[in-house]
Structures are given as structure tokens and as C-alpha cells.
N, C-alpha and C positions, 0 to 999 in steps of 0.2 A: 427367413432365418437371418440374424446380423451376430455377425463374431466380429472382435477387436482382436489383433494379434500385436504384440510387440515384439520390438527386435531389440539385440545388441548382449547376449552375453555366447562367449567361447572357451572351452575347457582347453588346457594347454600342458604337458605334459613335461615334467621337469624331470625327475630326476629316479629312481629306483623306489624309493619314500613318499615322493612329495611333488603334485601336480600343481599348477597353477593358471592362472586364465591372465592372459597379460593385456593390460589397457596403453594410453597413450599419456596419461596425466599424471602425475603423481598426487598421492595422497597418502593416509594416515593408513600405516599398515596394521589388517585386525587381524587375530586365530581365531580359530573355531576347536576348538578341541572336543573331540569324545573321547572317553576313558570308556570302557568297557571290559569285565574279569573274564576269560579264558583261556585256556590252555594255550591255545595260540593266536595271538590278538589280529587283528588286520583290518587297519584303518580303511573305509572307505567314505567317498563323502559325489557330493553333488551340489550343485546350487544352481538359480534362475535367478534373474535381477529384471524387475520393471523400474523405470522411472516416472513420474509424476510430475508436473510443474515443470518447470525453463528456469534457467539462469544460477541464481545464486538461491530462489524457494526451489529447485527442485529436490524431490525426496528419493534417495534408492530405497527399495525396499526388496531383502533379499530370503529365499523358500531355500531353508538349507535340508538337506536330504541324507542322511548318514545309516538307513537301514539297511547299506550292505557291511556294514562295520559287524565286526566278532571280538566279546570282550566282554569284561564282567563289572567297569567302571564307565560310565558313561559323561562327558562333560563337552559340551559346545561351548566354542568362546569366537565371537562375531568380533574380536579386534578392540572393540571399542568400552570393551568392559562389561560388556552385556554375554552372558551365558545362558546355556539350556542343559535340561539334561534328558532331553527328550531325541528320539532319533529325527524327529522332523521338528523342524521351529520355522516360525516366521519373524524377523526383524527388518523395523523401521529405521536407517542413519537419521544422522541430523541432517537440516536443510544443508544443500553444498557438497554432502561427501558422496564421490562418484564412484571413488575408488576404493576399493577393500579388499583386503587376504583376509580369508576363512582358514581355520587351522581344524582340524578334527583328530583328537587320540584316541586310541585303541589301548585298553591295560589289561593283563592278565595277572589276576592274582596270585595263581597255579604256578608259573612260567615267571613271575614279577618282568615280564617284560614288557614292551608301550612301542607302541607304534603310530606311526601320525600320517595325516596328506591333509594338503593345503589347496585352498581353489584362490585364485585371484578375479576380484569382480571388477569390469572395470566398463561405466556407463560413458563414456566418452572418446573411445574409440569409434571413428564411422566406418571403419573394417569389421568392428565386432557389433553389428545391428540385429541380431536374431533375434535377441529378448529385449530392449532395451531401445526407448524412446526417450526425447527428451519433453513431447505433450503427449497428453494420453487423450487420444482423436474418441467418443463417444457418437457412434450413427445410433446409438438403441435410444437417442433422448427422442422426446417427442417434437415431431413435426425437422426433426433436423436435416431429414435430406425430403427434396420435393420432386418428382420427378412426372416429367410429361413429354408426348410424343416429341422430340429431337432437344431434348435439355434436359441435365440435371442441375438441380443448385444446391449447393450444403450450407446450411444456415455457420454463418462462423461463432455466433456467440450461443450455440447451441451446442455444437460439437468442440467447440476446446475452452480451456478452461480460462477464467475471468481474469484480462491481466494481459493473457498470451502475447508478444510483443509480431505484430502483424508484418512489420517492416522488411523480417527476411522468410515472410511465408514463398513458397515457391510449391509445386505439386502437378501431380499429373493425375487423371481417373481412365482406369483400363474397363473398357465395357467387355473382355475378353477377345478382343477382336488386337491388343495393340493400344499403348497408350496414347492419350488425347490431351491436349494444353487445359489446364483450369484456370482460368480469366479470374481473377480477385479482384472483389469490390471491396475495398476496406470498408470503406465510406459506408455501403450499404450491408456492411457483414456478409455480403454470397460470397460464395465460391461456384464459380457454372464451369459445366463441361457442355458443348456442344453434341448433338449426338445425331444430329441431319447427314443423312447416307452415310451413317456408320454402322446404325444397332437397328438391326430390325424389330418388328414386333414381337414381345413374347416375353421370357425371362432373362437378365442376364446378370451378370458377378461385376459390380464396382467397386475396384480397389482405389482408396484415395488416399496418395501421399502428400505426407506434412513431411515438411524438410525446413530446417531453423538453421538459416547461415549465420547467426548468431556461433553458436556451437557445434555445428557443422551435422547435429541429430536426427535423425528422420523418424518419423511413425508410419501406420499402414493401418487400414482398418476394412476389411469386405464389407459390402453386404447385396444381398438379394432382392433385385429391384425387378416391377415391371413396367414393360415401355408397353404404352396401349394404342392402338388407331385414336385419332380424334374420335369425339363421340358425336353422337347425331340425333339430330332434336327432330322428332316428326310427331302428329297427330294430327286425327279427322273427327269430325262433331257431327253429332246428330240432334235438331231439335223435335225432339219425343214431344212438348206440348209446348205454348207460350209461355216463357219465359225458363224453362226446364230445358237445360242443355247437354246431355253426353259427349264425352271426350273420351276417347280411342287413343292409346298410346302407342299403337301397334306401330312397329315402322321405325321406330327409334334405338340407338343402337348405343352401349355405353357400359364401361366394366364397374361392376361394384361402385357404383354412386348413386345421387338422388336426382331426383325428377319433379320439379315442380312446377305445377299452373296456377300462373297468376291470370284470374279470373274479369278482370279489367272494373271491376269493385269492391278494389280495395279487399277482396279474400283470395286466400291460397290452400291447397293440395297439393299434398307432398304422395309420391311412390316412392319406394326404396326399388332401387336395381338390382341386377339388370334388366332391362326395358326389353320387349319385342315376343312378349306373349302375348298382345292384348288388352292391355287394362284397362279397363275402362272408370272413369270418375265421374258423376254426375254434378250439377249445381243449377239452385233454383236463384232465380234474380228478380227481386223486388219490385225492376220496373221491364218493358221490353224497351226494344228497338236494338241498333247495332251496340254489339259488346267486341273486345277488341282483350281476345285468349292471348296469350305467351306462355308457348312451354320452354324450359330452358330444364338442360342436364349439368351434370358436374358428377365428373368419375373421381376413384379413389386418390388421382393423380392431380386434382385440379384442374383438369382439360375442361373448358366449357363450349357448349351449343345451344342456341336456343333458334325458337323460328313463333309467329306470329300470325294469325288468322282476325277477319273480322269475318262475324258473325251476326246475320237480325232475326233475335232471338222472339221477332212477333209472331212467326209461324211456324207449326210447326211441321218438320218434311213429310212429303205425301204417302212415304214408307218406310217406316224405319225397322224393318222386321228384322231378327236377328238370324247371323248365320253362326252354326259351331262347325268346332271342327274339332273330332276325338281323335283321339292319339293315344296309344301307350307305348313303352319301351320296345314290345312285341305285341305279336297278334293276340292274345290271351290276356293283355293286358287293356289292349284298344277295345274287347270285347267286355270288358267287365267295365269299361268307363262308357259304354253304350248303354249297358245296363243299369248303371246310375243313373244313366238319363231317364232312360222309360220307366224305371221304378224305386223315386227318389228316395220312399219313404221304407224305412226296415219291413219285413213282413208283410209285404204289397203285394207281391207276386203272387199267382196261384198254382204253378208250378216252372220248371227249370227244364229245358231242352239242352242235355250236353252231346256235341259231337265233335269228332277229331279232328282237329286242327292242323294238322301237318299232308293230308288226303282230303281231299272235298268229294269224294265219293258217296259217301251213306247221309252227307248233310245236306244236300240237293232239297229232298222231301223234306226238309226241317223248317222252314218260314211258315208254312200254313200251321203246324203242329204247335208252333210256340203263339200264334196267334189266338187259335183256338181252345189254348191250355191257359192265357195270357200271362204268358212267361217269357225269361229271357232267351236266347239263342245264345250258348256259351259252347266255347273249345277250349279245351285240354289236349295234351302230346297222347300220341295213339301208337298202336305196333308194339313188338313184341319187346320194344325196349322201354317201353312207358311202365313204369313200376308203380309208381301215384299217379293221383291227380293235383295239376298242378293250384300249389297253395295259395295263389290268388283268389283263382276260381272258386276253390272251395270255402274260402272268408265269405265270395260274394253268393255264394248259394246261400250259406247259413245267416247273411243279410237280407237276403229278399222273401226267404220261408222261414215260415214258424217252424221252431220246432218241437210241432206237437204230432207228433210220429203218422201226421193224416195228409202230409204235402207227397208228391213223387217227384223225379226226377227221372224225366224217358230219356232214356240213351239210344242215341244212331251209331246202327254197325253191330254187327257179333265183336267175340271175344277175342278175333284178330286185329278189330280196329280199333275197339276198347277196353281192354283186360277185364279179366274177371276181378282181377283184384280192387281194381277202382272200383268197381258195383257195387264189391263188399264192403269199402271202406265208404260207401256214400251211404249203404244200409246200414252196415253196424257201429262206425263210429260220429256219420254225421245224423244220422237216424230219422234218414226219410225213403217213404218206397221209392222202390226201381223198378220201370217198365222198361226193357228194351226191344227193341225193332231193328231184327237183322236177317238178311237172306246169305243167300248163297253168292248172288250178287248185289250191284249196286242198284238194278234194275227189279230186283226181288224187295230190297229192302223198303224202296220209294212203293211199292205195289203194296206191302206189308203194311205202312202207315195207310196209304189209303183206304184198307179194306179191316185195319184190324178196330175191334170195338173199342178198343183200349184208347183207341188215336184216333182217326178222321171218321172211322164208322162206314166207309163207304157213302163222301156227302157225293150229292145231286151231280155236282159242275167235277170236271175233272181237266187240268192241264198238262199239255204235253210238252215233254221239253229237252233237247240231249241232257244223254247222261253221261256221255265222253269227252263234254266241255262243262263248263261252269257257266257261264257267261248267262246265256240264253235264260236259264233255269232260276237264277238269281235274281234278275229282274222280271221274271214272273214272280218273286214269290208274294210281292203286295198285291198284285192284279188280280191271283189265287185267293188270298186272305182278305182284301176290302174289297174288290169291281167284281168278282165274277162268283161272287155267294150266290149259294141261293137264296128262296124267298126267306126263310129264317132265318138269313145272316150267316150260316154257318162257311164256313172256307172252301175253297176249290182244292183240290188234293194233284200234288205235281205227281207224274208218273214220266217215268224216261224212256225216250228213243237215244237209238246211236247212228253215227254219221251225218255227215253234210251233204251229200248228197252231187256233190262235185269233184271232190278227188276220190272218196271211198261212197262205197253203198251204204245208204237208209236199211234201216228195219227195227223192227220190234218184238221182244221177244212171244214166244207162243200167248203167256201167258196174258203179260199185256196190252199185247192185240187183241183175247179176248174179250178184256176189260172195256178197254176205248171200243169195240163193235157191239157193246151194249149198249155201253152210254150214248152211242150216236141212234139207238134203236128204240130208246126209250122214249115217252112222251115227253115235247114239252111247247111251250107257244109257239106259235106262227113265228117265224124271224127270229126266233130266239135259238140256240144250241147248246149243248149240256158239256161240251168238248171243244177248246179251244188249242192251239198248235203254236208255241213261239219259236219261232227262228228257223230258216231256210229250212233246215236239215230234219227239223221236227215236223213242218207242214207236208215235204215231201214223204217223211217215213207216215204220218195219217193219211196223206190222200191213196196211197199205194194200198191202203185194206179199205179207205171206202168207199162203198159205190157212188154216194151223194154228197158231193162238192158243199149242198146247203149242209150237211147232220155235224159241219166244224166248223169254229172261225179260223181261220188264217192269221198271222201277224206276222211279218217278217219283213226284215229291212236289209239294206245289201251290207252290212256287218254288225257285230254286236251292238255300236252305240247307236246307230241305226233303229237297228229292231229294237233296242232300249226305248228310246225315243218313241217311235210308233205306239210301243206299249203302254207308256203313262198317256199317248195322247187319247187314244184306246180306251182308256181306262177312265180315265179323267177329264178328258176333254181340254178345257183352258182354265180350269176353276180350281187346280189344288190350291189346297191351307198350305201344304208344307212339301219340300221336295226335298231327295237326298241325291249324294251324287257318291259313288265309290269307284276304287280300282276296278276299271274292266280288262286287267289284266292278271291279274292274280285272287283269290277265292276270298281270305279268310275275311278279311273289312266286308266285302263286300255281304257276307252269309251273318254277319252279322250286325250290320248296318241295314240289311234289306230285311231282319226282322222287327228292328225300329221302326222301319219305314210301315211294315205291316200294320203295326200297332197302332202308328200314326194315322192311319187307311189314307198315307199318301204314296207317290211313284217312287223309284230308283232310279237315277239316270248313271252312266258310267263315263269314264272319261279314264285317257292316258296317261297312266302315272309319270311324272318330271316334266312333261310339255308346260310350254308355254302359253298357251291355250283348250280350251274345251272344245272337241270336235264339233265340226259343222252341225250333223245332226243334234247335238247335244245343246250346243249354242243355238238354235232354231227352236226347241224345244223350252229353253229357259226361257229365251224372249217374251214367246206365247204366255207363258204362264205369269209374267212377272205384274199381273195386275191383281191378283189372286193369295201368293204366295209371301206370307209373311218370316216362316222360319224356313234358313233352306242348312243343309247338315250334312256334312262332309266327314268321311270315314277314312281314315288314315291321315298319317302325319305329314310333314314338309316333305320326304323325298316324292311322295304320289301329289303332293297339293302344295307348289311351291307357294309362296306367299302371292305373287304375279298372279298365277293360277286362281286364286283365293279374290283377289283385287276383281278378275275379267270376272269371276261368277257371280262377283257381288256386283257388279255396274249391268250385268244380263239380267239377273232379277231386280234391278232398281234398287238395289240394298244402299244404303251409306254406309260405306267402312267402318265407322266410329263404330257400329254395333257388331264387332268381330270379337267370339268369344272363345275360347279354346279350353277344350277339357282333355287335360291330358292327365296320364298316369305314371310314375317313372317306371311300371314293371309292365 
């Protein structure tokens, strides 16, 4: 925002009749009269005086105001011959006249009585500066003030007017903190304020006074300026083929300016800011060998940075596979930009897995079910205060299904963790079937998908996993949906235990113990088992019901990223296409990151949100993989995946940074 304010007029108070505003100069005395007819007249009047121009062009120009006046004759007389008969006027003096009496009468023609009050304007008093300048200071022209981290400068032949006589300019600019000297350059028309260990980063109010010891006049003028950090020029390059280069912006930091790569052939690429999602640019070059990049920034302030790479663009890197990394505002929102990914195209999907997003109870079973249905894994808010479904989610259902009333949408949980109401508005207003899978518990509901026809059918392979933690369960759900199918590919079905088996007790419920002591009873190859156990707490609640050590596999590591780890090794050996890495500290990325991963039939690995590194195990695991591993894809935003974080996953999989790509959502 830029306001101009002037100063220099004062109302003064004479007599019973008649007010006046007293200056220092003498000059040509003017009235202002209103007449106005009623019964009982009663002059009143007001005025404001700006000035324009210095010296002997300056102009007063005075906003006379008479609508508290009562009267049946109306007449303004500005002194100088000039009248209105209006209760407001505006009048221009001639050049030079500073000083003026306004007269205003009041007449009743009822009463023939008149009544008057006079204002005195007087532009050349430096006691009376409230409205009245003698230059009129302009910060709204263009390009007039410039302002960068520890300086502003105010262009002089920009903000005052042409002429202005420079020799008794004198001034100060208040950053709000306390006024500061302004240095004038005639010579070069600035005016600078210094602003090194005065004005911190951010927003702040410069007031900059003009004072003309010519005339002894001052101006003022605010405006709202921001002082920015320097900016900061970074980026990394990938050569994807001979002579075809990628540039990476990421890493670069700079408010509202431009970005540009000069290509060291004579071509350039521009970004619009601000810098440090990512962007990437490509450019092909005519011939190879060393090319020699410059990116340079420029924010809205002028501040510049640039930094410089040489590059030989004969070969190209031995991997340059990309890593994403989704993000939304919230978890419903990072889940719908997952869902973009797996299913770019509108009406791709063959159905939709919604569960509750605020409880990761009833969505445990939910990876194999969206794999098998190949659909997305989506959360909405759940409980008895969830009235809708949230309208994100429901944009992105009626993106990825037809709606030709033959798609479903299987819902986890009964109607405590997903209303009724949602089902009915996904049946009746977005008009696709609804399957839902709910028990009594969380342990009934995962047993429910696995057994009902509707949903896994009861396949062949079934896995074990707590169901009083997330952790374990989540990173089985791709090893369930791609490694431990059976022979028709179909998915392994999670069923839960509860406890760790180290501070509280293992066990399974009747039902699902029954379950698991079939599938270990059933046929199947020499060395092979139909029943697999992930995580301390799960092998011990299996081995406690069965007699033979060989009828399960085991998987378990001494904590979750651990056992994460062991599992894709488990599963995959050293050969994935593609790896994921989510919070292994909290649910929702991860239940809906590890059905990407499904889909992808690659691993989950997990890692500590805000650390500065990726656990031992986790780092161990990438290593292994990173000859394999072209796309690796990271679930949640900057506070779980600082950028550092992002940097060590990409040099663990041999990635070049240049190919960092981010899908984010703002909701």
C-alpha cells in the first residue's frame, strides 16, 4: 500500500461569528461566503489546503466544506473573486498565493437574518504542517523507491516534481524503528537511507521527509516497503543423454523475482519465482563436450545472485532416475496427489478404497484391497463429527471413476468410523456402489476383507501383522499385494495380531487364530508357506498357536525401520524398479503411499520424520538397491522429508538431485 499525506493547515478560533486559521505571511485576504434561507441560519464552514510546486509556481489549492451551514441562500466566496454555490467546492489560487481568508454566510429568508465564519489558510507557516507541503513527494510513480536488504534509495527526479530546487533538500526516512540520515546525491538524483542493523527482514512503513529551507516547508509521504534476505542462486544438472541436459532449481531461494539459465550457448531460460520447489528445465545442445550453466536470480527488490557449473555434456549419468515427493496441505490432501500419480488419467481406476483418516484402525487391511480392486487408497475425517466427505476426496473419486453407476467404492470401518451419511452421499449424489467392511473390531474388520467375496475372497497367502501399531502393517502392505501372491497373482490378505510381546502380551483373536491355523494346515510346496508374520510382536503372537516353526515365515527386525528393511529385502531382493520411503511415525502418508507402492509392486521403506538422516537400516537397504532403482518416492512434505533428508536419499540411491520433483497440493 503507498499513501501521500500532506501537512500544513490549522483551524483557529476567533471570535463568537468568525473562526479563522492564522499563517505567518501576509497575503491577499479572500471570503468565502454561503448564504443559505432558514429560520435560523448558522454559518458553518471547514477547509483543507495542499500545496503543489516550491517558490514562487507553487499553487494552493483549497477543499472548502460548508455542509454543516443551515440556510435558505447559499454563496461561497474564495477572496479572490472566485465563488460557489455549492456546499463543497474545490479552488485553485494563483501561482504564489499561500495565504487566504475564506468567508462563508448563512441567510434566512424567514428571519432576513445572515450569518458568517471565516477560515484563514495559510501554506507557509512550519507550525501549521498538517495539510500543506511546499513539493508534493510521489512514492506511487513507477520504479521511485528501490529497495534491498540494508538500503533504500528514492529516485529524486521521480518522486518530486521537475524544477524542484535540490540545494535546501535536507530529510530523514523512519523504517519504524527511529529516524535514519538520507544521504543525497544530487548529482545522481538518489536519495539513500541506510538500513544495515537497523530493519530486519519482513515488512516495514518508510516515512520520507522533504524539508525545503528555501521556505522553511516540509512534506511526508509513507509507503510499505519489503526488506528481503539476499537471494540465493543454486542448481544441479543431470545429463539424461549426450548433449540433453536437465537443470534442477531446487535449492535456491529468492522472493518474487526471475531466474534465469544462461545455457553457455548463447540461449536462455527464464522461471518466474519464487525458486525452491524443484524446477526443473531442460536444453538440448548442438554439439557436446564441457558447457559452462549460470543461473543467476533477481528478486522484486533488485537483490541479485548467481552461481556457475561446468558441465560435459558427452555422457550421459549412469542414473538419473527421478525421485517425487508428494505433499498436501493435509493428509487428504497428500493422499489425493498419490492418487494423481497412480492414476493420471480421468476414469482409469477400477475402483476407490476410502478409510478414515484421523484413526488408522480399520485401514490396516486396506493396501491389498486397493491393489486388488486397482484403486486408490483415500482418507476422509471419520467419527461422529464427520458430517461429509471431504471435498477434495470427492472431486478425486469422481476423477478416477466413471460415472456409469457400475464403479464401487469399498469403505473401511462401520458407521462409527465412517457415517452413514458419507455412504449415502457417495451412493446417491455421487452415484457409485458402496461395499463396506466393518466389524466389531479392528481385528474383525481386517479378518472381514479377507474372507469376504466381495473383497479378497479368502486368497491363498495371508499376512500377519499388529493391529495396535501401524508401523509393521503398512510396510507389509506391498509384500502382501506384489511378493507374497499366489500363483494367479492374486494379493496376500493382512489379518492383525496385538502386542509386542515385550512389555505387554501377543495374542490373536479366537477367530483369527482360527484363520492363520488353517492356512498353516493347508497344502502348499516344499519350502514354501501360505502365512507370513511381520514384526516382533506378530511372529511371536503366530508362533504361540503353531506347532511348526516351518507352516510361517518370520520377518522381523529389532524396530520398525528395521523390519521395514528386512521386508523389501524379503520381498525383493536387490532388484526393485522403484522404492518408497514414508513416515514411520505416524499413519496416514504412509497407508497411502504404501498403496502406490503396491501398485507399483515395489517396497516401503520408513524413515524419522524431521531427522537429518535415514535410519541405519533404512540407509543399508537403499544402498543395496540403488543399482536397480530408477524412481524412489517420498510421502509427505518438508517437516517428515527436510530437503537434507531428500539430498542423503538421493546420493543412497545414486539419484542426481537435478531430477527432484515435487507434487504437491495446497489442500
Amino acid at each position: 500500500m503507498k499513501s501521500v499525506k500532506h501537512k500544513g493547515l490549522a483551524l483557529v478560533a476567533v471570535s463568537s461569528s468568525m473562526v479563522g486559521l492564522g499563517v505567518g505571511m501576509a497575503g491577499t485576504a479572500s471570503a468565502l461566503a454561503w448564504s443559505s434561507t432558514n429560520a435560523g441560519p448558522n454559518a458553518a464552514l471547514k477547509a483543507q489546503a495542499t500545496v503543489s510546486g516550491s517558490g514562487a509556481s507553487a499553487v494552493l489549492t483549497v477543499n472548502s466544506d460548508a455542509t454543516g451551514s443551515k440556510g435558505d441562500s447559499n454563496i461561497t466566496d474564495f477572496g479572490d473573486g472566485t465563488t460557489a454555490s455549492t456546499l463543497q467546492a474545490t479552488h485553485a489560487y494563483a501561482p504564489g498565493a499561500l495565504k487566504e481568508t475564506l468567508t462563508e454566510t448563512s441567510h434566512s429568508d424567514v428571519s432576513a437574518t445572515t450569518t458568517t465564519k471565516q477560515v484563514a489558510v495559510d501554506a507557509t507557516d512550519p507550525a501549521n504542517i498538517k495539510y500543506t507541503s511546499s513539493v508534493l513527494i510521489d512514492l506511487n510513480a513507477a520504479g521511485a523507491v528501490v529497495t534491498s536488504h540494508g538500503t533504500s534509495s528514492f529516485d529524486l527526479s521521480k518522486i518530486l516534481p521537475a524544477g524542484t530546487d535540490l540545494s535546501g533538500l535536507a530529510g530523514t526516512c523512519d523504517h519504524g524503528r527511529g529516524a535514519l540520515p538520507l544521504t543525497i546525491d544530487t548529482k545522481a538524483m538518489l536519495a539513500t537511507c541506510n538500513w544495515t542493523g537497523a530493519a530486519a527482514t519482513g515488512q516495514h512503513v518508510v516515512t520520507l521527509t522533504y524539508s525545503d529551507n528555501a521556505t522553511g516547508l516540509k512534506s511526508t509521504a509513507d509507503e510499505a516497503i519489503g526488506i528481503a534476505a539476499p537471494p540465493v542462486a543454486a542448481f544441479t544438472t543431470t545429463v539424461l543423454s549426450p548433449g540433453l541436459v536437465s537443470v534442477n532449481t531446487r535449492g535456491s531461494s529468492v522472493e518474487n523475482g526471475i531466474g534465469t539459465i544462461d545455457w553457455g550457448d548463447g540461449s536462455t531460460s527464464q522461471q518466474t519465482m519464487p525458486i525452491g520447489i524443484g524446477q526443473l528445465e531442460e536444453h538440448t545442445y548442438t554439439t557436446t563436450g564441457l558447457k559452462t550453466i549460470t543461473f543467476s536470480v533477481v528478486d522484486k527488490y533488485g537483490q541479485q545472485a548467481s552461481t556457475t557449473q561446468q558441465v560435459d555434456v558427452s555422457k550421459a549419468n549412469a542414473n538419473f532416475g527421478q525421485l517425487t515427493q508428494f505433499a498436501g496441505a493435509t493428509r487428504y490432501g497428500t493422499g489425493v496427489a498419490v492418487s494423481q500419480e497412480a492414476f493420471p488419467f480421468a476414469h482409469s481406476a477400477g475402483a476407490v478404497v476410502l478409510a478414515r483418516g484421523d484413526v488408522y484402525a480399520d485401514a490396516l487391511a486396506g493396501i491389498p484391497l486397493a491393489k486388488a480392486k486397482n484403486g486408490p487408497l483415500l482418507l476422509t475425517p471419520g467419527g461422529a463429527s464427520a458430517k461429509s466427505l471431504d471435498a477434495n476426496v470427492a472431486a478425486e473419486i469422481k476423477r478416477v471413476l466413471p460415472a456409469d453407476k457400475k464403479h464401487t467404492v469399498y469403505i473401511l470401518g462401520g458407521v462409527e468410523a465412517i457415517p452413514q451419511s458419507i455412504q449415502d452421499y457417495i451412493s446417491n449424489t455421487l452415484g457409485y456402489n458402496v461395499e463396506r467392511f466393518g466389524g466389531a473390531t479392528r481385528y474383525d474388520t481386517a479378518l472381514g476383507v479377507a474372507q469376504n467375496p466381495q473383497a479378497l475372497n479368502n486368497p491363498k497367502h495371508i499376512v500377519v501383522a499388529r493391529g495396535d501399531d501401524f508401523a509393521d502393517a503398512l510396510s507389509s502392505g506391498p509384500l502382501a499385494s506384489d511378493k507374497f501372491t499366489d500363483a494367479s497373482g492374486a494379493p496376500a490378505a493382512i489379518v492383525l495380531s496385538t502386542g509386542n510381546g515385550v512389555t505387554e502380551p501377543v495374542s490373536l483373536t479366537p477367530a483369527t487364530a482360527a484363520y492363520v491355523t488353517a492356512k498353516e494346515a493347508a497344502a502348499h510346496p516344499a519350502g514354501q508357506t501360505d502365512v507370513a508374520a511381520i514384526g516382533g510382536g506378530a511372529v511371536k503372537a503366530v508362533a504361540a498357536i503353531s506347532p511348526n516353526a516351518a507352516n510361517y515365515t518370520p520377518i522381523a527386525g529389532v524396530d520398525r525401520f528395521d523390519t521395514a528393511a528386512k521386508v523389501a529385502s524379503f520381498g525383493w531382493g536387490t532388484k526393485p524398479a522403484a522404492l518408497g520411503v514414508a513416515n514411520g511415525m505416524n499413519f496416514p502418508d504412509s497407508l497411502t503411499g504404501g498403496a502406490l507402492m503396491a501398485l507399483q509392486g515395489s517396497p516401503l521403506l520408513l524413515s524419522v520424520p524431521g531427522a537429518t538422516s535415514v535410519s541405519e537400516a533404512t540407509s543399508a537397504a537403499m544402498t543395496a538397491d540403488k543399482d536397480s532403482v530408477k524412481n524412489t518416492y517420498l510421502f509427505g512434505g518438508d517437516q517428515v522429508f527436510p530437503y537434507a533428508v531428500a539430498t542423503d536419499i538421493m546420493k543412497l540411491e545414486g539419484l542426481n538431485p537435478a531430477w527432484y520433483r515435487e507434487a504437491q497440493l495446497p489442500f
